[in-house]
PAVO-198403 format. One record per residue: residue in one letter; chain; x, y, z of N, C-alpha, C in turn. Coordinates in steps of 0.001 Angstrom, whole numbers, plus 500000, padded with zeros to 6 digits. Example, Ala and Ser with C-alpha at 12.3 -4.5 7.8 and 13.67 -1.06 7.14 Angstrom:
('A'; 'A'; (513190; 494310; 507800); (512300; 495500; 507800); (513200; 496700; 507800)) ('S'; 'A'; (512850; 497750; 507080); (513670; 498940; 507140); (512900; 500030; 507870)) 
This chain:
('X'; 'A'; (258570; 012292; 562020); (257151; 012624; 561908); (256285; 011637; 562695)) ('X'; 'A'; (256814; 010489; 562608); (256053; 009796; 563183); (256184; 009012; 564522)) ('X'; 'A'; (256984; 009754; 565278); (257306; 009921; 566617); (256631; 011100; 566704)) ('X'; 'A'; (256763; 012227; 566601); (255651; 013467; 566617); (254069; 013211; 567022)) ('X'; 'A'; (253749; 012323; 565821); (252483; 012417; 565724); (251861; 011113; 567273)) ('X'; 'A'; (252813; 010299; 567154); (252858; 009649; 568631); (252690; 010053; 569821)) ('X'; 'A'; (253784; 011368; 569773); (253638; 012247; 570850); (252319; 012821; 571506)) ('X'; 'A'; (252206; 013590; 569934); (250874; 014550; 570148); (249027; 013369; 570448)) ('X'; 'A'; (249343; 012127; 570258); (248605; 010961; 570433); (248484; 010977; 571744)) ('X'; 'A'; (249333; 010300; 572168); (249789; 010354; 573920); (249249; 011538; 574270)) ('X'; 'A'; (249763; 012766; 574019); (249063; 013336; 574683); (247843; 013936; 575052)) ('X'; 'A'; (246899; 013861; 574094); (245872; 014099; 573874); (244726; 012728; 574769)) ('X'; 'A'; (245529; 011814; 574761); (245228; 010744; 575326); (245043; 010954; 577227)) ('X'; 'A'; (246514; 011400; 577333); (246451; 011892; 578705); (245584; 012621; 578678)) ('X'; 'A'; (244934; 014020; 578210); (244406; 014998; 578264); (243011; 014566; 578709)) ('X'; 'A'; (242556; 013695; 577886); (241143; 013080; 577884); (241213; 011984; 579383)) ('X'; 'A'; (241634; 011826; 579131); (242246; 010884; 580762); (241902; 011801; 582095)) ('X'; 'A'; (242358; 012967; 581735); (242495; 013853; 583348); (240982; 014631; 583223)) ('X'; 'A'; (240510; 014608; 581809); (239799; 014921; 581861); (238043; 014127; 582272)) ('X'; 'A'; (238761; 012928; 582060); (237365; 011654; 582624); (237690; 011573; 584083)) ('X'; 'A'; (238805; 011853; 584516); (239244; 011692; 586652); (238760; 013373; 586642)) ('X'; 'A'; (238832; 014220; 586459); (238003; 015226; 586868); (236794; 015090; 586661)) ('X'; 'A'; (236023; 015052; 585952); (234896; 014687; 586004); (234342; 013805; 587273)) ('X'; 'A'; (234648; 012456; 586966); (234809; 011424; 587918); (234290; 012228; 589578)) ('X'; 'A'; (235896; 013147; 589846); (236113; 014008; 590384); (234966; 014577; 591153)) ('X'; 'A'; (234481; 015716; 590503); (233496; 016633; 590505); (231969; 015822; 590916)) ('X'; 'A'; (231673; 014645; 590439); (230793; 013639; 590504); (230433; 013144; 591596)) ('X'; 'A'; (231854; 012869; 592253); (232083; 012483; 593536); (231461; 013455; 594383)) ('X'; 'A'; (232246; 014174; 593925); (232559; 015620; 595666); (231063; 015795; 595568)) ('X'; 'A'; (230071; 016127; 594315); (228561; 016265; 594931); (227589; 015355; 595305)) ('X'; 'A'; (228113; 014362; 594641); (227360; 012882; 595837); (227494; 013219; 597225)) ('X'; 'A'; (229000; 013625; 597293); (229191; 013075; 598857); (227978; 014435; 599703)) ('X'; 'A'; (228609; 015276; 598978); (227794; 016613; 599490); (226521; 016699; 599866)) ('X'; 'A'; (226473; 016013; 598965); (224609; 015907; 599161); (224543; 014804; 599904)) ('X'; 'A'; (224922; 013663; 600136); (224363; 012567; 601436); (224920; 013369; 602255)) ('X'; 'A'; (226473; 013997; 602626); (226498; 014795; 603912); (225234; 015512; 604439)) ('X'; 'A'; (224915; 016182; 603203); (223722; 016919; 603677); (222407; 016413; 604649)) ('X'; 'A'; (222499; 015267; 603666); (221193; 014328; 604019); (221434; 013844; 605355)) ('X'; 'A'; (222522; 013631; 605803); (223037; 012508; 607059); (222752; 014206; 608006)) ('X'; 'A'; (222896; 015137; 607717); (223035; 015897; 608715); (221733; 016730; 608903)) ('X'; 'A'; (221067; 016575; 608130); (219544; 016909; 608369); (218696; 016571; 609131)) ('X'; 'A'; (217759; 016894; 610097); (217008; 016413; 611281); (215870; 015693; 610913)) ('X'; 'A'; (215774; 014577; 611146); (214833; 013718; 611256); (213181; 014368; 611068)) ('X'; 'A'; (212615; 013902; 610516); (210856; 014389; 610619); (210626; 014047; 612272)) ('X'; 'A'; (209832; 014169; 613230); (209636; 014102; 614238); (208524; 012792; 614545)) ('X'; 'A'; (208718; 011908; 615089); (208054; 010600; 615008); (206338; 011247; 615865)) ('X'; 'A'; (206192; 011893; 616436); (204847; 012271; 616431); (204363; 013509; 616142)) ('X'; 'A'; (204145; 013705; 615098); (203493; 014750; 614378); (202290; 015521; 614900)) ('X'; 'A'; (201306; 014844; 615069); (200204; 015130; 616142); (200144; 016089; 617071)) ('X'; 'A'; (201547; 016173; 617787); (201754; 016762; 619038); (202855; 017613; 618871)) ('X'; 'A'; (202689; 018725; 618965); (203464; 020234; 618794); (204198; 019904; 620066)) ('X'; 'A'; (203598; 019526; 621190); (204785; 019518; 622034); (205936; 018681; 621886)) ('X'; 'A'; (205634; 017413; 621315); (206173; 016235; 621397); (207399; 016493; 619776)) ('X'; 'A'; (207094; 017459; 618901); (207819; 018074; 617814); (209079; 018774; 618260)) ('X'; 'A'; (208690; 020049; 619361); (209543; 020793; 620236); (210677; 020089; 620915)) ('X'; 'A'; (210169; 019220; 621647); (211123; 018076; 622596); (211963; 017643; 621811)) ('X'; 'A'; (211439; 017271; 620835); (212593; 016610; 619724); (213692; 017457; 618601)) ('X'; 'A'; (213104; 018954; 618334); (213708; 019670; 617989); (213314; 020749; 618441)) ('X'; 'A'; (214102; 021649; 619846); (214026; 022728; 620313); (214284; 023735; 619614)) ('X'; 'A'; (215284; 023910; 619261); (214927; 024892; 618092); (214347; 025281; 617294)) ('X'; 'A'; (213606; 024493; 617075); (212472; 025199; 615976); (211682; 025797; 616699)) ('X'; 'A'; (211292; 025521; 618128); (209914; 026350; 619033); (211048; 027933; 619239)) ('X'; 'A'; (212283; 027956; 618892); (213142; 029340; 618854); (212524; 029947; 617443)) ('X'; 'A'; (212550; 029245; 616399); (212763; 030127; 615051); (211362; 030098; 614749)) ('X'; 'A'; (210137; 029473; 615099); (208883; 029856; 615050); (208506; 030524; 615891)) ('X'; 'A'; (209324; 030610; 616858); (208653; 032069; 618076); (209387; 033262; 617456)) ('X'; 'A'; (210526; 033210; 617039); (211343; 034733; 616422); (210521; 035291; 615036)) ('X'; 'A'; (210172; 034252; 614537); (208970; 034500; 612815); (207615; 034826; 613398)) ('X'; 'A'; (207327; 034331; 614552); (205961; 035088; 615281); (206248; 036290; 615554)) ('X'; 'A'; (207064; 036476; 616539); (207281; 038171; 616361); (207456; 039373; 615685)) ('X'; 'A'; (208543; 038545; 614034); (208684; 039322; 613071); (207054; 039846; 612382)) ('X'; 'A'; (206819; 038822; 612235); (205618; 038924; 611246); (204350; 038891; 611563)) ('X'; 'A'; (204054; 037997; 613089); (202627; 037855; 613522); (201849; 036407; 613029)) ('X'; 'A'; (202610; 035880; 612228); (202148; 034616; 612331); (202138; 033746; 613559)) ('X'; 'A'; (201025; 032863; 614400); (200888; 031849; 615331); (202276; 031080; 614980)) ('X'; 'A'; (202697; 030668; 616242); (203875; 029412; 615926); (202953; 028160; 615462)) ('X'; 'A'; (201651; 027701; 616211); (201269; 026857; 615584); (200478; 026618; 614227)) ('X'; 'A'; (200113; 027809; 613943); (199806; 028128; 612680); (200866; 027198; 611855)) ('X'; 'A'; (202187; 028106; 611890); (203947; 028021; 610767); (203721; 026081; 611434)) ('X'; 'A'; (203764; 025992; 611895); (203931; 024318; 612116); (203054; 023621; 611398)) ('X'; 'A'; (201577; 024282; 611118); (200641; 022945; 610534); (200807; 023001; 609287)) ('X'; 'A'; (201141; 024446; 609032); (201369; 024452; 607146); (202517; 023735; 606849)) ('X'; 'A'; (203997; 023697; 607871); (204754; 022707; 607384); (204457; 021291; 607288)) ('X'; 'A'; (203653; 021078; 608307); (203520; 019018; 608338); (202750; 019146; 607257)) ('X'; 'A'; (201446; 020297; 606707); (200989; 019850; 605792); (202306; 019747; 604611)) ('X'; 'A'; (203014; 020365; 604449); (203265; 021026; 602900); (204100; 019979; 602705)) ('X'; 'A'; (205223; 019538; 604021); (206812; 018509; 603643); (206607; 017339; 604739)) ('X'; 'A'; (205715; 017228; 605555); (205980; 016123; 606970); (207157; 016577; 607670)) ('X'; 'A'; (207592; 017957; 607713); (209114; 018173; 608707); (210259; 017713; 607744)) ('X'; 'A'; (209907; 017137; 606657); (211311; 016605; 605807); (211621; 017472; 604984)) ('X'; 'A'; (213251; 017941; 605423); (214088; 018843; 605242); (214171; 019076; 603693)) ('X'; 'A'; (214867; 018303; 603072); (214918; 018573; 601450); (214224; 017832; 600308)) ('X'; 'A'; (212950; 017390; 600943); (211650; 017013; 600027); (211417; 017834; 598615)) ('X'; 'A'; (211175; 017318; 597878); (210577; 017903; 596664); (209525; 017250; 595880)) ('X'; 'A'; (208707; 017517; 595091); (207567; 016800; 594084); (208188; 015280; 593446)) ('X'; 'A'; (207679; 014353; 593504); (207964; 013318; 593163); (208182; 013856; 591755)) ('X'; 'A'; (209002; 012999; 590426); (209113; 013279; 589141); (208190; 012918; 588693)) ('X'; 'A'; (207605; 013426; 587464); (207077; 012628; 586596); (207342; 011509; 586014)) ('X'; 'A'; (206102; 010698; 585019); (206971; 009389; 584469); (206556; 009680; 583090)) ('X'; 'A'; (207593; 010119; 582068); (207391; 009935; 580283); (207462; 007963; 580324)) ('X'; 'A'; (206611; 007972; 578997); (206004; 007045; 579030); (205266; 006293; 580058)) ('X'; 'A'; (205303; 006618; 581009); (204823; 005657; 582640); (205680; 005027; 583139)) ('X'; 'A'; (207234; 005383; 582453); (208018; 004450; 583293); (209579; 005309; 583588)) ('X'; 'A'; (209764; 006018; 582416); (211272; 007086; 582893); (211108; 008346; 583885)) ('X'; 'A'; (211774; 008484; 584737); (211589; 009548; 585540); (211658; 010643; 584931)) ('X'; 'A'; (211169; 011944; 584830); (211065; 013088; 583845); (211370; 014209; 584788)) ('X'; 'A'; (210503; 015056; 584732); (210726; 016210; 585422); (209766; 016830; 586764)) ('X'; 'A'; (210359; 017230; 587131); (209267; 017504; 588806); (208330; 018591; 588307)) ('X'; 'A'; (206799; 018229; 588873); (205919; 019301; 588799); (205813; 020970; 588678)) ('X'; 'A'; (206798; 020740; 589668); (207155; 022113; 590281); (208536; 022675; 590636)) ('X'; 'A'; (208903; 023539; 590853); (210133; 023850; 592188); (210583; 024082; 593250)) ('X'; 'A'; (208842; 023351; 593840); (208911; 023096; 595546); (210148; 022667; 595941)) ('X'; 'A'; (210473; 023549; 597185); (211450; 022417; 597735); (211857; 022729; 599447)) ('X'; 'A'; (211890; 021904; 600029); (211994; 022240; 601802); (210975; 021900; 602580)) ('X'; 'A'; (211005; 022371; 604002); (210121; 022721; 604841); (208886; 023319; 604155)) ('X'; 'A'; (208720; 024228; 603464); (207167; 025271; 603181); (207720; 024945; 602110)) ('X'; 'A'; (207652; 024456; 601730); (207456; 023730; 599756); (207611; 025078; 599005)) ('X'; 'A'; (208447; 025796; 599377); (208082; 027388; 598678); (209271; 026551; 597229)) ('X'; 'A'; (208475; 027736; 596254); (209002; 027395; 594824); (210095; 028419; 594651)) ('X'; 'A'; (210631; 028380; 593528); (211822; 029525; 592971); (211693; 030652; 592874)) ('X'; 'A'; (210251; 031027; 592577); (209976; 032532; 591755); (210054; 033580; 593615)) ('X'; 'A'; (208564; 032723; 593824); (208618; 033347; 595195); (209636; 033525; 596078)) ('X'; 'A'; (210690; 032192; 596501); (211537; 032128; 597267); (212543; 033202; 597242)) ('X'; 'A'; (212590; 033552; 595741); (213523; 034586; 594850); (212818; 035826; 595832)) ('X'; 'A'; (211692; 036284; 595483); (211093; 037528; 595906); (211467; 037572; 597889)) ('X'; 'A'; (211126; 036481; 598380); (211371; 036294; 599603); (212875; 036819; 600356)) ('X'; 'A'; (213724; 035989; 599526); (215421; 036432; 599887); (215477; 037840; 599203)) ('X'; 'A'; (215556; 038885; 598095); (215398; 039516; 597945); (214716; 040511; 599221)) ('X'; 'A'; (213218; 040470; 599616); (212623; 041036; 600278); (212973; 041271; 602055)) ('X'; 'A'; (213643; 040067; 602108); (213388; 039825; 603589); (214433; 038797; 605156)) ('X'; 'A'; (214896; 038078; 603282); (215173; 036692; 604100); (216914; 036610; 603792)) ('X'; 'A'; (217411; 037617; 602927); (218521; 037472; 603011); (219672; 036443; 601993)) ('X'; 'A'; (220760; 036756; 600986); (221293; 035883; 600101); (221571; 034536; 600945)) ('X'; 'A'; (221626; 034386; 601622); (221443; 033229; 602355); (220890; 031951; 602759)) ('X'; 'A'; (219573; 032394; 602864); (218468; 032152; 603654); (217855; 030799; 602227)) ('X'; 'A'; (217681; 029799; 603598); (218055; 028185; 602321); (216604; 027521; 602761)) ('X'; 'A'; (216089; 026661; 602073); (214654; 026153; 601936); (214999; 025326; 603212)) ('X'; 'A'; (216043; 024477; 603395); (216167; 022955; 604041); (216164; 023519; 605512)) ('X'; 'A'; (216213; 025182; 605566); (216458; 025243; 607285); (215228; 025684; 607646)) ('X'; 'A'; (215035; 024979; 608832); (214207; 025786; 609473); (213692; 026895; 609741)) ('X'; 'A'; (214670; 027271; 610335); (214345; 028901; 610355); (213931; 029874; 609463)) ('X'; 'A'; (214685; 029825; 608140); (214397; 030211; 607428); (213111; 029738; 606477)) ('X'; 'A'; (212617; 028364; 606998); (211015; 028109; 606798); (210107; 028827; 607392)) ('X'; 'A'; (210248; 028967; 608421); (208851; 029499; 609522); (209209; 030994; 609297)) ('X'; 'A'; (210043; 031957; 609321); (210339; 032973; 608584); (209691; 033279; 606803)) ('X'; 'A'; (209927; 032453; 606466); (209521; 032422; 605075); (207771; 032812; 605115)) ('X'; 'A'; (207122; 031063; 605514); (205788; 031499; 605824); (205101; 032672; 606723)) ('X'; 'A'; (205631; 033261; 607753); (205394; 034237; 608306); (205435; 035445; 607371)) ('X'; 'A'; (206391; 035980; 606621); (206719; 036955; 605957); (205482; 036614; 604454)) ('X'; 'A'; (205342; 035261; 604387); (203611; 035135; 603292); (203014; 035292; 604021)) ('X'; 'A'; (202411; 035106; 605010); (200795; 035371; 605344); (200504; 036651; 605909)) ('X'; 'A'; (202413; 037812; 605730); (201862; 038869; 606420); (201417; 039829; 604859)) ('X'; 'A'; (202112; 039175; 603780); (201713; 039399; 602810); (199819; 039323; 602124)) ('X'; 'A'; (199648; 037942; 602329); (198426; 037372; 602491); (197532; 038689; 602960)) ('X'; 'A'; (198130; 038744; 604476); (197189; 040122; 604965); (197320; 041061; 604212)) ('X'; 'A'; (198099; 041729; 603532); (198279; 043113; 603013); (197246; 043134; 602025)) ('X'; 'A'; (197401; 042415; 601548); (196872; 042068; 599911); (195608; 041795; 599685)) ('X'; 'A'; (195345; 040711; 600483); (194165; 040018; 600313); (193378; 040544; 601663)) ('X'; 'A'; (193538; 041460; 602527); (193315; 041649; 604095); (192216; 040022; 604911)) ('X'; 'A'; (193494; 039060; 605160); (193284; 037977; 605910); (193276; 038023; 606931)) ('X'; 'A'; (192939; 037424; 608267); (193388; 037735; 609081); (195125; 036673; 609821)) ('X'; 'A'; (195293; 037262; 610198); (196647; 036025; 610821); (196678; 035382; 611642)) ('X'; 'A'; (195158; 035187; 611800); (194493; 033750; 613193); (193460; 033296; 612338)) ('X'; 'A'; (193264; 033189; 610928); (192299; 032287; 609997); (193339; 031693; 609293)) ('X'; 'A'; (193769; 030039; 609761); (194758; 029200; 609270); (194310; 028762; 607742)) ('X'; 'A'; (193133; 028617; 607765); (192116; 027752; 606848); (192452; 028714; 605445)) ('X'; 'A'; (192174; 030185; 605667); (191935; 031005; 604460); (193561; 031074; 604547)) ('X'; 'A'; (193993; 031439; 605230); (195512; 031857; 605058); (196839; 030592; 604045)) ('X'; 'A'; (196105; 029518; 604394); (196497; 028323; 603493); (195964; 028540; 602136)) ('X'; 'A'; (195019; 028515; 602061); (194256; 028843; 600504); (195090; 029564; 599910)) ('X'; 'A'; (195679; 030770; 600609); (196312; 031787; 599574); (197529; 031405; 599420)) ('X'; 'A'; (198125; 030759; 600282); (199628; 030082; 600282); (199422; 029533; 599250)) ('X'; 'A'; (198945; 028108; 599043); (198594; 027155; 597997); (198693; 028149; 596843)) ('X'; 'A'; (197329; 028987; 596748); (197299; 028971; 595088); (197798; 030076; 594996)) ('X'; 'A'; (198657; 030927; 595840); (199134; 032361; 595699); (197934; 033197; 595938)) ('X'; 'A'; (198839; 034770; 596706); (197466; 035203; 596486); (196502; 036279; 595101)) ('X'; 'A'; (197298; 036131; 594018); (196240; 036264; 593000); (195566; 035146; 592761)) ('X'; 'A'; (195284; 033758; 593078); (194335; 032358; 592831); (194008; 032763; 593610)) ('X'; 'A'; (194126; 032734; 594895); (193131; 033010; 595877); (192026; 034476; 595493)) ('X'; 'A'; (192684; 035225; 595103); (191574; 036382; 594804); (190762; 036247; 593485)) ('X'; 'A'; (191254; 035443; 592290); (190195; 034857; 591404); (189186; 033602; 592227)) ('X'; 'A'; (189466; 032965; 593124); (189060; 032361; 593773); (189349; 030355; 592773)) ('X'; 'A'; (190405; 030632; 592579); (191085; 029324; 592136); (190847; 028460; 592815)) ('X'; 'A'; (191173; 028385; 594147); (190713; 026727; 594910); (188893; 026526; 595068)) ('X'; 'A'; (187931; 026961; 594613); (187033; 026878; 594481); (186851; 025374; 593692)) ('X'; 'A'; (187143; 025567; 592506); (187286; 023893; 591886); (188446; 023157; 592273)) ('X'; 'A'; (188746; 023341; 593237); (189784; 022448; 594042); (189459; 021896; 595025)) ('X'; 'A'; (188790; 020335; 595354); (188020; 020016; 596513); (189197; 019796; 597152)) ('X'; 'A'; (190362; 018790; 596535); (191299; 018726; 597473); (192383; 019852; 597991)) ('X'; 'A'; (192500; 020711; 597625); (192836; 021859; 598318); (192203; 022515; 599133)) ('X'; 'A'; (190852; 022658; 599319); (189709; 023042; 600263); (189888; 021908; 601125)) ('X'; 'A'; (189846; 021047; 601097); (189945; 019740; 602048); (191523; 019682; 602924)) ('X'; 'A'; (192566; 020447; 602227); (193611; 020366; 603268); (193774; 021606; 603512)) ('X'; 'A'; (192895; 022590; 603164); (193155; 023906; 603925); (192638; 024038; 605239)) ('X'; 'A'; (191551; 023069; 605521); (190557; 022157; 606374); (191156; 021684; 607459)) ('X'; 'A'; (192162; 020805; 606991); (193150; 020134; 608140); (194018; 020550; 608496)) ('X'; 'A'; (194561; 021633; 607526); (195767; 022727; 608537); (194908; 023662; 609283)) ('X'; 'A'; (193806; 023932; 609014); (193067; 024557; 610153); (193030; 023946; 611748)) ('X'; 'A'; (192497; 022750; 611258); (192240; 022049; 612237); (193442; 021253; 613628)) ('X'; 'A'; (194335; 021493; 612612); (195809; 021308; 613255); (196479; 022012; 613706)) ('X'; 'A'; (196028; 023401; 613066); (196657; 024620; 613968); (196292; 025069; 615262)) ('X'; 'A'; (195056; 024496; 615189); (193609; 024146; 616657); (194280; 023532; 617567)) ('X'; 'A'; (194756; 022237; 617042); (194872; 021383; 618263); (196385; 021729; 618266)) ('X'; 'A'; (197540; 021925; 617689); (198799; 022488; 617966); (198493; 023672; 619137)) ('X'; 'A'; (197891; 024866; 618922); (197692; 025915; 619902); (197058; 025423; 621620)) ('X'; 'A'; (196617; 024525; 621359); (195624; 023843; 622714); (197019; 023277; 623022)) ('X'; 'A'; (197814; 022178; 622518); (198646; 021483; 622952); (200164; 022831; 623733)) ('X'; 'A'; (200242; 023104; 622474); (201427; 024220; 622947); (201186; 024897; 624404)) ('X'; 'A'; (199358; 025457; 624515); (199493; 026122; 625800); (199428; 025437; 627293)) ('X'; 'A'; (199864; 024307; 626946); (200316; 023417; 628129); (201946; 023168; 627998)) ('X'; 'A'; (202527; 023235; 626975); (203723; 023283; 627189); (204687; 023889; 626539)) ('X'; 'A'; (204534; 025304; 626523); (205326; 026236; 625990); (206272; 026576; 626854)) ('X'; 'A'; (205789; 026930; 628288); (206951; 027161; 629262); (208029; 026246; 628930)) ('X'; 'A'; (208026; 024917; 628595); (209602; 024321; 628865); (210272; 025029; 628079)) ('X'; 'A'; (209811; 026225; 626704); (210513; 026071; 625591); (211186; 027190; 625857)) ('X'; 'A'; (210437; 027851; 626444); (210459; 029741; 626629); (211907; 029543; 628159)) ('X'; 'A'; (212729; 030456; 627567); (213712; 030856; 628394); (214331; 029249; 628865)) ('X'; 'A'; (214875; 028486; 628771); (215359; 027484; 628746); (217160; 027364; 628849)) ('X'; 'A'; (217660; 028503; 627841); (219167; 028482; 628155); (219730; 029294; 629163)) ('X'; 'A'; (220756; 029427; 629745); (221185; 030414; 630522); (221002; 031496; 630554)) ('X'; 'A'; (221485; 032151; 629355); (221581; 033431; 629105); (220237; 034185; 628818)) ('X'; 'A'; (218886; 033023; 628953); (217609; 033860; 628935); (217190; 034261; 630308)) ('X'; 'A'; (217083; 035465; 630720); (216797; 035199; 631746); (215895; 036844; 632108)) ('X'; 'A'; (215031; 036402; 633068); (214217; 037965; 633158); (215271; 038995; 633255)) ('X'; 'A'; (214742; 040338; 632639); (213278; 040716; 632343); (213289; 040895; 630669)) ('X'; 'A'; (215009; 040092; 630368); (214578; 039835; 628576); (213925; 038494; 628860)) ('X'; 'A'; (213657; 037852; 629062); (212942; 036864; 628997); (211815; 036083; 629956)) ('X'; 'A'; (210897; 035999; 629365); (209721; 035782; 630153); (208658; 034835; 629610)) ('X'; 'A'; (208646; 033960; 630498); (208110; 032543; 630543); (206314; 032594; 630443)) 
């Protein structure tokens, strides 16, 4: 009996054992996953200011904000100012946490997360609608796609136009039922950065039309009369 009960000791022992190295395990593999992620994510662009100077540094994106212009009719520089406003170009940003008591980290505001800070509910309606089981906050493409496919919404709904950056932010921000109660009204600071993505979408469009040609038709395989500079 009491070799038995030894046995069944031991083993239960092991059991709990494989069961703290799996864990362990599992712990690991999504650390690593996630700094992979992080290590492989593109840099914010050291001058923000300058749409051209954004492009140079990541060409592709002047691809997936010109393909979301076409889909939808959003300005490329439009989809650019709402991102520097919403993330600074940083890929898997989210709401700082809260602090219980003022000092433990708690829970995030929201469920912003990405490029266009888009939240869960919407993002949900978005992939559903448009964007595909796929289609991930941290990419690009599927950012400037995202916002394009809102502000063509924006228009439907609210009839905006899709060259008023200023109003077209408003409705982003507070959705567009806030925007149609007129929610950012007691919001100075939301009126105040709907202001500066205006104003950035200004000087992005001035900048771009000096140097869009490098962006336009650039690889081999673009070449007239699909492609035109």
């Amino acid at each position: 009996m009491a070799s038995a009960i030894g046995w069944l000791g031991a083993r239960r022992a092991r059991g709990a054992c494989l069961r703290r190295v799996a864990g362990f395990l599992l712990v690991g593999g999504y650390l690593l996953v996630a700094s992979g992620c992080a290590m492989l994510a593109p840099s914010p662009p050291e001058d923000q200011r300058n749409i051209c100077e954004i492009f140079r540094e990541q060409p592709s994106w002047y691809d997936h904000a010109r393909a979301a212009e076409e889909r939808w009719g959003t300005p490329i520089a439009t989809q650019l100012a709402f991102i520097q406003q919403e993330s600074g170009f940083r890929s898997h940003v989210r709401p700082p946490r809260t602090r219980l008591l003022g000092v433990i980290p708690w829970r995030r505001p929201s469920s912003a997360k990405g490029y266009a800070q888009a939240q869960d509910p919407v993002w949900g309606e978005y992939r559903d609608d448009a964007g595909g089981l796929f289609a991930r906050r941290t990419h690009m493409k599927h950012a400037t796609d995202f916002i394009g496919w809102y502000n063509a919404r924006s228009r439907r709904q609210l009839g905006l136009s899709l060259h008023d950056p200023e109003r077209l932010y408003l409705a982003y921000h507070e959705g567009q039922g806030g925007y149609r109660r007129g929610t950012y009204r007691a919001k100075p600071r939301v009126r105040q950065a709907a202001r500066q993505v205006a104003a950035r979408a200004d000087r992005y469009q001035a900048q771009l039309g000096a140097c869009e040609a490098e962006f336009r038709c650039r690889r081999l395989y673009q070449v007239w009369p699909f492609c035109r500079a």
